[in-house]
C-alpha positions as CSV (number, residue, x, y, z in Angstrom):
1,X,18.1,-6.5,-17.3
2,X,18.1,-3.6,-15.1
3,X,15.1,-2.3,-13.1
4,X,13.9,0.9,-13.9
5,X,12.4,4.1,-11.7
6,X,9.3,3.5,-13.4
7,X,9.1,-0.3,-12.2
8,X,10.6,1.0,-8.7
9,X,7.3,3.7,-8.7
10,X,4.7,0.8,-9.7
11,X,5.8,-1.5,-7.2
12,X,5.5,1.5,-4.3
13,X,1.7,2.3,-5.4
14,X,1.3,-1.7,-6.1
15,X,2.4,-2.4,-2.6
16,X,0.6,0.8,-1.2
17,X,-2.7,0.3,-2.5
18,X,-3.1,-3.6,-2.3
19,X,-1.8,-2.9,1.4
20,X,-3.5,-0.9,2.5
21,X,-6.9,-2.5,0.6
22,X,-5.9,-5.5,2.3
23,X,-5.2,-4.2,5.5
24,X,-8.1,-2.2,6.1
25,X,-10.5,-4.8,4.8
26,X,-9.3,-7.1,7.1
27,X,-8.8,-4.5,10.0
28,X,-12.9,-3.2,9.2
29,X,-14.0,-6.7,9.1
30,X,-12.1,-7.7,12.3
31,X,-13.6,-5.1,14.7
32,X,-17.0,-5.0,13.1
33,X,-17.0,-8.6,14.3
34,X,-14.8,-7.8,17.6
35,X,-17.4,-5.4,18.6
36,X,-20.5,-6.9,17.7
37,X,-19.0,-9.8,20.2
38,X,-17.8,-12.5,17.6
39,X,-14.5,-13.5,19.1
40,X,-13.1,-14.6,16.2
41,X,-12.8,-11.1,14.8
42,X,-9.8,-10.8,16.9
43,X,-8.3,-13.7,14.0
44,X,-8.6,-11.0,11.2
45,X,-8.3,-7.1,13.3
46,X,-5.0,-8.5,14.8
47,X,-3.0,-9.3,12.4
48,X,-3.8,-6.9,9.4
49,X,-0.7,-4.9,9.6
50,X,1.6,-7.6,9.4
51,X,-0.1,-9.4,6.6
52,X,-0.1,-5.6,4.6
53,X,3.4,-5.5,4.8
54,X,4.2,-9.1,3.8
55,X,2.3,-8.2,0.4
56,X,4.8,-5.2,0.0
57,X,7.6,-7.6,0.9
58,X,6.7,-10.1,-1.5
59,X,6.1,-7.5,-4.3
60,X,9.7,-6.1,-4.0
61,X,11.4,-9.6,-4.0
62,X,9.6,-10.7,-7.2
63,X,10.9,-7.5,-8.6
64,X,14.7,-7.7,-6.7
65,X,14.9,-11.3,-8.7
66,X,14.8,-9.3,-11.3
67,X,18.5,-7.6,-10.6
68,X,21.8,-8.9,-11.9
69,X,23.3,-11.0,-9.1
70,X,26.3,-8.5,-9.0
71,X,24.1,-5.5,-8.3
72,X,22.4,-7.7,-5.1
């Protein structure tokens, strides 16, 4: 079964909007707490980026699975 541009599309707005949802909420959160002096803000503002991306990642893999093992 091959992938088509219209999966290849969803997956880039999938991984766009849950990233950046994810990132930001976690970002906002992090310094809200950061700056109001809660230490442990630093936990969630520090590493939203990365955890973004790995969503994205993750996303594409499920739908790479997906290829004929020829095409990989």
């Amino acid at each position: 079964m091959d992938v088509t541009r219209e999966e290849i599309l969803v997956l880039g707005l999938t991984a766009g909007v849950t990233g950046a949802l994810v990132g930001g909420l976690m970002l906002g959160v992090g310094l809200g707490l950061a700056v109001n002096g809660a230490h442990i803000g630093w936990l969630l503002a520090l590493p939203a980026a990365p955890v973004a991306g790995i969503l994205g990642y993750l996303l594409a893999r499920r739908l790479a699975k997906r290829l004929p093992a020829t095409r990989r």
